[in-house]
N, C-alpha and C positions, 0 to 999 in steps of 0.2 A: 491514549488508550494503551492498556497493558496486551501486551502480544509476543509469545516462547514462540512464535513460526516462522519461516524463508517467507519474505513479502520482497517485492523487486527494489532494488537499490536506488532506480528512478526511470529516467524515460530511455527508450530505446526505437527505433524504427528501421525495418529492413525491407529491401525492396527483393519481389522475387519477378520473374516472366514465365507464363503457362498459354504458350500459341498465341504470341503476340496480348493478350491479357497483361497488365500490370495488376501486380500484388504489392499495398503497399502497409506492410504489418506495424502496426506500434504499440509498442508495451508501457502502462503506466501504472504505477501503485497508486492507490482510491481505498477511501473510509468508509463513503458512503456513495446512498444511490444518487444524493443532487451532484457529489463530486463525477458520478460517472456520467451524468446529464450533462456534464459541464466541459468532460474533457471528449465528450462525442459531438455536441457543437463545436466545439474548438477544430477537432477531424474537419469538421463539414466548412467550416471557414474555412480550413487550410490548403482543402481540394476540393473548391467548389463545384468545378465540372466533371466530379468522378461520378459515374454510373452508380455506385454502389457503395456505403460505408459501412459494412456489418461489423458483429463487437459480440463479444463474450465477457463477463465477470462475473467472480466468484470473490466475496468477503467473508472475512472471518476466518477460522482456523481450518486449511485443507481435510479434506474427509468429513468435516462435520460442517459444512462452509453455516454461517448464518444468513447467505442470502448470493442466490446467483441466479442470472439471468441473460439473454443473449434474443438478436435481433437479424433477423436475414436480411431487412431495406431492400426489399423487393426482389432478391435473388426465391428461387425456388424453393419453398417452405425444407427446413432442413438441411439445406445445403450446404450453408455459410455459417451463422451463428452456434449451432448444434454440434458441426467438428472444430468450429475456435474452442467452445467451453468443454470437448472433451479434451484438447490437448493439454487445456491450462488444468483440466484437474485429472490426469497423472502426472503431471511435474511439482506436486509436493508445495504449493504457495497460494497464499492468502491474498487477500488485497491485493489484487490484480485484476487488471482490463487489458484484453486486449481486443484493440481495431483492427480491420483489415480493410484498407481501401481498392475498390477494384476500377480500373477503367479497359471497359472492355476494347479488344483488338480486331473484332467482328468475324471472330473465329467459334463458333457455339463449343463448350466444353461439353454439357450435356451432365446429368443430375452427381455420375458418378469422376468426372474430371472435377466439378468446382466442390464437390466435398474434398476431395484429394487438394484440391489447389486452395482451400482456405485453410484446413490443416495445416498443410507445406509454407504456409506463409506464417502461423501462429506458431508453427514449432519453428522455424527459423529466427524467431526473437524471443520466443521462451530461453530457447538453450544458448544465446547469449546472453541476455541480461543478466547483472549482477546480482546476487542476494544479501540479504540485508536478517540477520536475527534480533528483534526487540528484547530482550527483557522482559518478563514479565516485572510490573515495578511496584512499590509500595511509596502511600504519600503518609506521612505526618505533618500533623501540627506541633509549633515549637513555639512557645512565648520565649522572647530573652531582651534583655537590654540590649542598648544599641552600641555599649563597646563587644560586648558578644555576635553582631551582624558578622563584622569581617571572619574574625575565627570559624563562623558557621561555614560560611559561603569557601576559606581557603579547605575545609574538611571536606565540602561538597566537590570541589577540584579536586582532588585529590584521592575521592573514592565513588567514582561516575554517578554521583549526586549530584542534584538541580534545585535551585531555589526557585520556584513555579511562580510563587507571587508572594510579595509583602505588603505590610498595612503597618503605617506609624499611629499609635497614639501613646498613653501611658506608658504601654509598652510595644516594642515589636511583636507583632508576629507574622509565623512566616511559614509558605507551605511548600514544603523540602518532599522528593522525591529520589526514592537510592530505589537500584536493582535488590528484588526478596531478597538474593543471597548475601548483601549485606546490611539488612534490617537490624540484626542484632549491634553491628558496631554504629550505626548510627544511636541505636540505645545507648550502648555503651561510652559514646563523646557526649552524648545529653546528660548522661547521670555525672560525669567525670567535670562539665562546666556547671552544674545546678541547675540546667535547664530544664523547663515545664513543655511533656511534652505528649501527644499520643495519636497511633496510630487508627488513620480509618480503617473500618473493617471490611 
């Protein structure tokens, strides 16, 4: 998927303590909503006897997300999932989930401690984790013969182009993906070797 935005560079998890409470934050970059189904069971394997595994995400381009949503797991409506998905959208990023596991200390926080203390735990692994900018990218189709495969693929090296999949029959072809900014010189090595070629729209 084509994506111009800061999406987190991969997983991260941080542990915070709020009056004997464990906070245990992990940040993951997610496509979709079965990837986020998937890395919140994953949570729930990995600390089966936490009290509480609440989670925030937000996909798609920050400010205009195409799809967020969040979950308290039985903490106090509000409390949990509601300040995770505010912190992750003022930090500017996409495709993001973050978890926050809790195992309680038997110390009550009370409505205005575990907003504070699920924040405190999602902004401690926002503002580390690393960022990551895609590209928005463009694919073509390119018919060529198969002494032209190698030359294609060394041009793709060489100007952070991708051969995404080929198909042998009569002839190759092949579907080649380069960052928009340089669509044009991927034209310009197709016209220079004779190659048949065009752009999806």
């Amino acid at each position: 998927m084509s994506k111009d935005y800061p999406v987190p560079s991969g997983y991260l998890e941080r542990e915070t303590e709020v009056k004997k409470s464990r906070f245990i934050a992990r940040v993951c970059p997610v496509g979709s909503r079965d990837e986020v189904r998937e890395r919140v069971a994953e949570a729930h394997r990995d600390y089966p006897d936490a009290r509480h595994v609440c989670w925030g995400y937000q996909i798609g381009r920050p400010g205009s997300a195409a799809e967020a949503a969040m979950n308290d797991d039985g903490e106090p409506s509000g409390t949990a999932g509601k300040p995770i998905l505010n912190v992750i959208q003022h930090k500017d990023m996409g495709d993001v989930l973050v978890i926050v596991v809790r195992y309680f200390g038997g110390i009550k926080l009370g409505a205005g401690g575990l907003v504070r203390a699920y924040a405190g735990a999602a902004e401690s692994v926002l503002s580390e984790v690393g960022r990551v900018v895609q590209q928005t990218r463009v694919q073509a189709h390119v018919e060529l013969d198969f002494a032209d495969e190698q030359p294609l693929r060394h041009w793709c090296d060489g100007h952070e182009g991708a051969v995404e999949s080929i198909e042998y029959g009569a002839q190759v072809r092949a579907l080649v993906s380069v960052p928009e900014a340089r669509q044009h010189e991927l034209s310009a090595f197709c016209e220079s070797q004779k190659l048949d070629y065009r752009f999806e729209t």
